[in-house]
N, C-alpha and C positions, 0 to 999 in steps of 0.2 A: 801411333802412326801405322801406315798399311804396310804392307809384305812390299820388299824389296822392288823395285821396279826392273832390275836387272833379273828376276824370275820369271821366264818364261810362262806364258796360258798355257798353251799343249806342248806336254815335256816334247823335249830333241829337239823343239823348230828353233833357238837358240845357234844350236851345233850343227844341226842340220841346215840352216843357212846360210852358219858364220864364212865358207868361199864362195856363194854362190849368189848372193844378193846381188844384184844393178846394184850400182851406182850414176845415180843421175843427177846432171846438174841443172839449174835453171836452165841453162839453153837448150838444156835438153828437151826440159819438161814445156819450154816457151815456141816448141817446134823445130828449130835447128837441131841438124844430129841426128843418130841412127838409135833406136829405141831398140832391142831383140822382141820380136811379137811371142806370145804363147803357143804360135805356133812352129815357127823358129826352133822354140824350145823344147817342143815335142818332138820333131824332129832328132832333134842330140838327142834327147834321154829317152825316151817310148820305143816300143818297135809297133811297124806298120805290119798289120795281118791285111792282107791285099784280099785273102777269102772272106773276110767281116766288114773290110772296109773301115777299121777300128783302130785306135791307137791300143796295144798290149800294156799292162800295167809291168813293170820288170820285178823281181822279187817278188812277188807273188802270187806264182803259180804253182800248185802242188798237188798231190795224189795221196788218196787214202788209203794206199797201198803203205803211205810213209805217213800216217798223221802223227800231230803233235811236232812239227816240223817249225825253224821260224818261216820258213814261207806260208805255212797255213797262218800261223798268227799273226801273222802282216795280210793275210788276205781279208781274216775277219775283221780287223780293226782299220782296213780301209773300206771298205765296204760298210761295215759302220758309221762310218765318219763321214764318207760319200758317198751317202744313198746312191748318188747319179751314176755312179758306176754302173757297167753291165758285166754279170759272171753270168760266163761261160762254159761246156766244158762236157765231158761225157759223166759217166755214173761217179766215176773212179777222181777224176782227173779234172779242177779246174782252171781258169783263168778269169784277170780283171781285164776289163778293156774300160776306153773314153771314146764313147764318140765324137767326133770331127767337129761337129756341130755345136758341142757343147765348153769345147775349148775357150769361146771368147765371153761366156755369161756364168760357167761357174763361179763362186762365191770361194774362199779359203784357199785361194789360188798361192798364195806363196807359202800356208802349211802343206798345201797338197806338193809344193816342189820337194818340200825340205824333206817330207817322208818318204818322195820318190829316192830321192839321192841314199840315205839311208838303207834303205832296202837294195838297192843294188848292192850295194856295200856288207849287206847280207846280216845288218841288223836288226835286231827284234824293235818294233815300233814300240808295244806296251806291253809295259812286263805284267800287268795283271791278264791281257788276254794272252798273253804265253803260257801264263800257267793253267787260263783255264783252259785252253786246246793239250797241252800235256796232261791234264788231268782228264780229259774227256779219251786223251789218246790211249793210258793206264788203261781205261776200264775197259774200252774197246779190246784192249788186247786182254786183257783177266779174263772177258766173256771165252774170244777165241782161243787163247792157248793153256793159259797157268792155273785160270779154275779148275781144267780137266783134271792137269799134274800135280794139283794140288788135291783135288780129292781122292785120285789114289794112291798118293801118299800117305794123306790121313786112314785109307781102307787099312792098307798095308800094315801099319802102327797101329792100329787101333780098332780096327774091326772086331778082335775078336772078345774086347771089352763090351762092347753091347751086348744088352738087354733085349735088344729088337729083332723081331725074326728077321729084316733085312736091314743092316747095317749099311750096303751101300746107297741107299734108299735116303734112310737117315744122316749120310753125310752129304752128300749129291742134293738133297732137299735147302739144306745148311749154306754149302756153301757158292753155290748157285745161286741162292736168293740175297733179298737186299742186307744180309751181315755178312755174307761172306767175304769180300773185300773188304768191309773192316775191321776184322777179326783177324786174314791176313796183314793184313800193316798194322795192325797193334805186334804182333808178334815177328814181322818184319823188320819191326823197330829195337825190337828184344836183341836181335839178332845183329843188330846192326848194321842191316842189309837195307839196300837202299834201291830203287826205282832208275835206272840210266835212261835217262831221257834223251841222250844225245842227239841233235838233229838229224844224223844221217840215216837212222834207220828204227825201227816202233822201240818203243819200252821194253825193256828187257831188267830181270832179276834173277837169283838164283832161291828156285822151287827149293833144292835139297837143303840149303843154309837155314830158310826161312822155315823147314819141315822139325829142325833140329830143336829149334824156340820151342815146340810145340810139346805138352805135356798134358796125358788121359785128364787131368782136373782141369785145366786150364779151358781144352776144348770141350768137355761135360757141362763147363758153367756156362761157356759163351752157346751151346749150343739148347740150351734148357732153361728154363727159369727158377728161380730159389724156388718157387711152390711145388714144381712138378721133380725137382731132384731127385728127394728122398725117396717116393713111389718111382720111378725111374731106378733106383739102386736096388731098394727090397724087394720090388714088386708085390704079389701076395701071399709071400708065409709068414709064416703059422708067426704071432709076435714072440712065442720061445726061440724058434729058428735066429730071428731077427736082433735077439739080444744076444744070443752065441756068436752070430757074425760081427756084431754090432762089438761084443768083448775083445774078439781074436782081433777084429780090427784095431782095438788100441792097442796091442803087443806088439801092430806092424808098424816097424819104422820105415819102410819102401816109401818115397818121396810119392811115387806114381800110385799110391794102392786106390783099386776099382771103388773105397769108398772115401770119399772125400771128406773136408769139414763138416759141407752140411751136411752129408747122409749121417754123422758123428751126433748129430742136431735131433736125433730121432723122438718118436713119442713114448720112447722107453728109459726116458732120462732117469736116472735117480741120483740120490746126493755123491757116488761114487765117480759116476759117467759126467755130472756137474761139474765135478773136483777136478777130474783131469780136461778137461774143456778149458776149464777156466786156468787151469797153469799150463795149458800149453798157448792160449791165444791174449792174457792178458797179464798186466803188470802187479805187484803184488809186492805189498809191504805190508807189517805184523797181522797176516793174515786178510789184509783187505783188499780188492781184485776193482781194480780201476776201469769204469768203462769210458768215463769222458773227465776232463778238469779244466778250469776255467778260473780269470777271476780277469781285473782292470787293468792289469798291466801283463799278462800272459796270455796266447791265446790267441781264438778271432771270435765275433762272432756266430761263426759254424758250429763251432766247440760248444757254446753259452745255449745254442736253439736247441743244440743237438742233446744238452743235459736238461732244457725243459722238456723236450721230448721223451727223455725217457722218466724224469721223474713221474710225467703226465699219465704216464701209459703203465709205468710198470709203477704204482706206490709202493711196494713192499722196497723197492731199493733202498742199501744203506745212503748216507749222506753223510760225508767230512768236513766241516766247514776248512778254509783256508784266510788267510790276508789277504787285503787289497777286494772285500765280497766277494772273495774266490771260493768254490769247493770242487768236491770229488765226485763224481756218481758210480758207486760200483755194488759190490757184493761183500757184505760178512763172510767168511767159512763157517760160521756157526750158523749163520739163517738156510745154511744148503737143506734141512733136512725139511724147513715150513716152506720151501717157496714151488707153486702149483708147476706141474711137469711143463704141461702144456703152454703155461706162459715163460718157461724157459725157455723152450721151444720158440716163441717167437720170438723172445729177447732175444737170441741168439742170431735167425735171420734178420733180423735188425740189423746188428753188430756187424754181421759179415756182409749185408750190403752194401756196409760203408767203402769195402773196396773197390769196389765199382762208381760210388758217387759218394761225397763226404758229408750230405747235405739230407738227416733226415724229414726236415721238416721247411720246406721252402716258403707257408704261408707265414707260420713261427720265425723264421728268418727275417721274413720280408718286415715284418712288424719290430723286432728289435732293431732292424736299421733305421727305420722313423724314429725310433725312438732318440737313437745314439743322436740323429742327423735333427730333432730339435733341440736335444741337450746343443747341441753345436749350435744351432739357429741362436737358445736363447741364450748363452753363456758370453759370444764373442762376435759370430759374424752379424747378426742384429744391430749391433752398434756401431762395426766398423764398416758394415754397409753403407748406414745411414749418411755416416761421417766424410764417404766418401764420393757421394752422390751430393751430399750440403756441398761441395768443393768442387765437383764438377757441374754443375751447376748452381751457381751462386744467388742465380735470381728466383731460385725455389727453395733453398737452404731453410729460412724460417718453416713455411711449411712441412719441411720434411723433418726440422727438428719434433715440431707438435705432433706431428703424424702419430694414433698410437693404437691403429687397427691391427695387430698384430699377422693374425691371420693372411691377410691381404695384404700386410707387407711381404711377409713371406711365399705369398701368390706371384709378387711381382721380381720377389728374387730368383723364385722355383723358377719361374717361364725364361727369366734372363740367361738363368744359369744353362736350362735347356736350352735356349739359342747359341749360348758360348760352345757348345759342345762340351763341357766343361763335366767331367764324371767325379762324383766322390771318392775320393782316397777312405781305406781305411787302416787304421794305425794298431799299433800294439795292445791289445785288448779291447779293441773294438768301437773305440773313437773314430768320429769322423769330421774328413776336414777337404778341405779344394784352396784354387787358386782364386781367390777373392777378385782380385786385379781384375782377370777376365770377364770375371761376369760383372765388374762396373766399365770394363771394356763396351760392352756390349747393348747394355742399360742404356735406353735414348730418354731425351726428355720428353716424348711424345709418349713414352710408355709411361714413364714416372706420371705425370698427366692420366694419363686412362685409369691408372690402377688407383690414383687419390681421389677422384672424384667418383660417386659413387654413380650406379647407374641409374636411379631415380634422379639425378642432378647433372644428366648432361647438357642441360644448355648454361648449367656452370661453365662445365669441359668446353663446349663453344665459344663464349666468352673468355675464355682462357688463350683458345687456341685464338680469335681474331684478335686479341689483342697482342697475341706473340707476336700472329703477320702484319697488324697496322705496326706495327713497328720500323719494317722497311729492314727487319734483319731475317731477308732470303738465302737460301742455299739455293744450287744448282746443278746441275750434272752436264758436263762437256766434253764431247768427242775430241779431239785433237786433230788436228790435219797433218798428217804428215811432213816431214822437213823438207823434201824436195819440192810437195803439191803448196805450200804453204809460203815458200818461197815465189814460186813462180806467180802466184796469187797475189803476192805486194808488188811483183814487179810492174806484174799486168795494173795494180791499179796505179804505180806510181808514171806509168807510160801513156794510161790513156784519163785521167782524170789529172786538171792543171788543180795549182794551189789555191788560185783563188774562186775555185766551183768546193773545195774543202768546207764543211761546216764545224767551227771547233767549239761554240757554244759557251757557258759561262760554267759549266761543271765540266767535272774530268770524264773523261772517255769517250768523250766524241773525239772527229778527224779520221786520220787512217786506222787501219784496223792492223794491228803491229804482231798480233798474234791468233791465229786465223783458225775458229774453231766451231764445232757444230753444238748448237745448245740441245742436249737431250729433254730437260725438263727445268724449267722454271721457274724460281718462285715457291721453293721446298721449305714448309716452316718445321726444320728440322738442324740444331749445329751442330750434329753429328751425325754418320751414315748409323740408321736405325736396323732391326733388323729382320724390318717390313722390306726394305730397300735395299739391305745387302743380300735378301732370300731373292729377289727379282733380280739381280745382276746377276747371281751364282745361275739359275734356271735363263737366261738368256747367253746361249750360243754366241762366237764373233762371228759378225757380219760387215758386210760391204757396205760401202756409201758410192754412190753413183754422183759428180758432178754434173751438173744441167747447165743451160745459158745463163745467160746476166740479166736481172730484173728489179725491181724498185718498190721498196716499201711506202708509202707517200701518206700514212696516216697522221704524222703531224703535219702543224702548220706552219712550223719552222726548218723542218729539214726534210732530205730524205733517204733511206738508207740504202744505197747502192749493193747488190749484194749479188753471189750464183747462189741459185735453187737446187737442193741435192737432193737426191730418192734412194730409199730402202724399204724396203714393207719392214725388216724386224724393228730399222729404227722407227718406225710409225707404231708397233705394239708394245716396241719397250717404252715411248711416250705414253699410250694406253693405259698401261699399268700401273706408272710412276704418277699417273694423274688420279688415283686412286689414293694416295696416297693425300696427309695436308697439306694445303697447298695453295697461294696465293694471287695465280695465276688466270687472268680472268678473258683468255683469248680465247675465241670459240674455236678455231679452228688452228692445226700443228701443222708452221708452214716451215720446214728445216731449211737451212741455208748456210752458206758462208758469207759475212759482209767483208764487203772491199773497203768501203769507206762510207762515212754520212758526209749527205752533199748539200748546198744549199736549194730552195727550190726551184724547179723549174731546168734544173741542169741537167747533164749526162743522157738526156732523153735520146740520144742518138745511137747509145753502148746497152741499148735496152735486146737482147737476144744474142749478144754476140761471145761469140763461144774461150774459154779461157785460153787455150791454147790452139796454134797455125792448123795444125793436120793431126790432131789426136787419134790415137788406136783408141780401142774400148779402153783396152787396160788402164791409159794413162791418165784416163781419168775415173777410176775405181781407185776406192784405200779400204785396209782392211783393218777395221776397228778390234781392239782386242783387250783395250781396257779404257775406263771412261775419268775421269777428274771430278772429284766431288768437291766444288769452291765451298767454302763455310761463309756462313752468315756472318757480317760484324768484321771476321778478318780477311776475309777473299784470301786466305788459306787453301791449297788446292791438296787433296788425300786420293792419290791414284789405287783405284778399285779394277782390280779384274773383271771379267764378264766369264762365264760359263765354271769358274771355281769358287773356293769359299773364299772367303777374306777375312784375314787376322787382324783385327783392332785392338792394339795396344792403349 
């Protein structure tokens, strides 16, 4: 079934117009009565700039003297929203206005009240554009104030640890450029110090907390890369010099000492400088130095890539086997004295890059995941796939039991599954697994169709599909009319159309039209929303439907269908699309409408232009579509779809 119907299309228009909605009733809507106009409305809630000539948007007006403010993020996200806006304003300092003019033909008119109301109220429209104008407001201010205080803090501390003739050159370089803001919030984070974004005035933190985080190895790695360290610490003496410092340095226990692990990493390794490397950074039982373990029920696959990786690279490594095809990768202490300097050496930056990212081998990764993810294909979901697709579709079951292209089945689960949005889980030892459910959610019978027939055989596929549609088991898609326009719509026809001009016919649904709606698309050989169909709902925007006169369908020769004429351009390309789609529907031209009732011939010829209601404003006859009814074939089941979000099919 789809998402809730009580779930709002654009979050807060809900709340935001749960006091504020008209309440109209038929006499209202049938012309008796006083309607509030939009411009009424503007009035109360806008302010009048008499120098523009312009209605002022409220709540969102703001200076970048203060960005990161909710008034800037309610300015961008209505301005987003409503192009038609005009911002205003000087370098510093803007403003949204409406013009006058544009009051009676915008489109989104009762979202655009709800986030006015909102915004005076002084709440954030959307929280994703809050965070990106706080985020944009941050860096803004890192340029201007806290990169400075930040770099001579670091001088301060640490200057006199460089290697470089100008130290502050070298830190100034750093942290000015594109890492230095995130090298501070990594060690922002250390510190537990955090960003105040508060609305009233820019981002603010405390430099000296966040300077405390801060430790000579910490900013040496972030500011250097493993290759250039080590030459960075030695520079060029003499390799006896290099080994004396290289010694003294193991006897330093100083958290801070100017040479760090890697420079410990040097090309002056021997089995001594190995030994203690290795019992200071890895695990070790009866002498064996563990650099990765793994096996089916421990572990992930990181661990598994990350020990082909090194068995690849380094072969001299010992190997322990374990249970469950688990083992060890690490180091004998007896292989110290044969294993080449130099490829310790790398082994080592190897090792220590892992701190930084856990993953040394991403294409070796990617390829054990395929692997785990057809063990899974072939072991379980293969069959409960099938099993559940034979069931949800019962009149292709045989077929899909014979089915045994394996590949292409799997083609058609991969793509489904991509369309669920639906990401693989992985499990303890590196199994993988998902929500099966979802992706036969998802699975139409127009797909199951494309992907069994092969493509040298589609006018098989053809044949398939016309004989889905000579069936006469269509879907649909239908706008809804609103309860008060919908109303008013029966009255009018039950006031101006008598009972015996009614044509009620020898099948059901002709007569009065009891439930008054706009047909989007016709004739869909589809009994489920596929996810051809629900990718075109989620990419169409809510739009308006415009009411016209009263006019007459007269293509049979038995009746005729009395009906108004409504206009949209979106609803004319969301027809466009949907007709791209398969489809049974063999009317050349998309002529939208409401009918009133089907009449006998010859009748009603007199109610042919004439307008639904006494003294309409524009408004009252505009509605604002925001989700569609997708009727099912077979049961005229109706599955209420959003428009411009995704949709959950259970």
């Amino acid at each position: 079934m789809a998402m809730s119907d009580e779930i709002d299309l654009i979050p807060h228009i809900g709340e935001a117009l749960e006091d504020d909605e008209p309440e109209l009733d038929v006499k209202e809507l049938a012309g008796s009565g006083e309607y509030e106009s939009r411009e009424d409305w503007a009035r109360q809630n806008l302010y009048w700039d008499e120098d523009r000539k312009m209605w002022e948007i409220p709540g969102t007006d703001y200076s970048m003297m203060f960005p990161g403010t909710v008034e800037h993020a309610n300015h961008v996200f209505m301005l987003r929203t409503f192009p038609w806006l005009e911002q205003d304003g000087s370098e510093l300092s803007y403003r949204l206005f409406l013009e006058p003019e544009k009051l009676d033909w915008m489109p989104l008119w009762n979202p655009f009240r709800g986030y006015v109301k909102r915004a005076i109220h002084g709440h954030a429209l959307d929280d994703d554009t809050m965070s990106e104008v706080a985020q944009q407001a941050i860096e803004r201010t890192w340029k201007d104030t806290y990169a400075k205080e930040f770099a001579e803090s670091m001088l301060e501390r640490f200057g006199g640890e460089f290697k470089a003739t100008n130290p502050r050159a070298e830190i100034e370089n750093f942290i000015f450029g594109p890492r230095g803001l995130q090298f501070f919030n990594r060690m922002a984070s250390k510190a537990e110090e955090f960003w105040d974004t508060d609305t009233s005035h820019k981002p603010s933190i405390s430099v000296d907390h966040v300077a405390d985080a801060v430790t000579w190895p910490k900013l040496h790695d972030a500011m250097y890369s493993a290759k250039n360290q080590l030459k960075l610490s030695l520079g060029d003496r003499p390799k006896e010099e290099q080994l004396d410092m290289f010694e003294a340095a193991l006897d330093d226990d100083e958290e801070e000492d100017m040479l760090s692990d890697v420079m410990r990493s040097s090309k002056i390794a021997n089995p001594e400088v190995m030994l203690a490397w290795l019992m200071e950074n890895l695990s070790e039982q009866n002498g064996f130095y563990t650099l990765v373990a793994h096996s089916d029920y421990s572990g992930s696959l990181v661990e598994k890539a990350n020990a082909a990786y090194f068995k690849r690279k380094y072969p001299w490594l010992a190997i322990h086997k374990l249970g469950y095809n688990g083992e060890e990768v690490g180091i004998d202490e007896e292989d110290l004295a044969s294993i080449p300097p130099d490829e310790f050496i790398n082994l080592q930056a190897d090792y220590l890059s892992l701190e930084n990212y856990p993953l040394l081998d991403e294409e070796g990764h990617s390829e054990l995941e395929e692997e785990k993810r057809w063990e899974a294909w072939t072991g379980w979901i293969k069959r409960d796939y099938r099993q559940a697709l034979a069931v949800k579709f019962p009149n292709l079951e045989s077929a899909l039991l014979d089915f045994e292209d394996d590949g292409k089945f799997f083609a058609l689960f991969d793509n489904a599954r991509d369309l669920a949005g639906e990401e693989w889980d992985e499990d303890t030892g590196g199994d993988q697994s998902l929500h099966l459910d979802k992706v036969v959610g998802t699975t139409s019978e127009h797909m199951v169709r494309q992907w069994m027939f092969p493509e040298q055989d589609q006018n098989q596929f053809r044949l398939e599909l016309e004989s889905l549609c000579e069936s006469r088991e269509y879907s649909c898609l239908l706008a809804e009319a609103p309860d008060n326009l919908a109303d008013a719509l029966i009255k009018w026809g039950q006031m101006y159309v008598m009972d015996d001009e009614i044509y009620t016919g020898d099948e059901p649904g002709f007569g009065r039209e009891t439930d008054p709606h706009v047909t989007c698309k016709y004739g869909l050989c589809e009994t489920e929303p596929g996810p051809q169909l629900l990718k075109i709902l989620e990419e169409t925007q809510p739009f308006e439907i415009e009411v016209m006169g009263c006019s007459l369908f007269e293509s049979s020769p038995d009746y005729d269908v009395l009906k108004f004429d409504v206009e949209s351009d979106v609803l004319r390309q969301l027809n466009a699309r949907l007709s791209q789609l398969p489809n049974s529907d063999e009317h050349p031209e998309f002529r939208p409408h409401l009918t009133v009732c089907y009449i006998t011939k010859g009748t009603c010829r007199e109610l042919v232009g004439k307008r639904l209601l006494a003294e309409p404003t524009p408004a009252d006859l505009r509605f604002l579509v925001k989700s569609v009814l997708f009727s099912k074939a077979g049961t005229g089941d109706k599955l209420r779809l959003f428009l411009g979000k995704p949709n959950l099919i259970e």
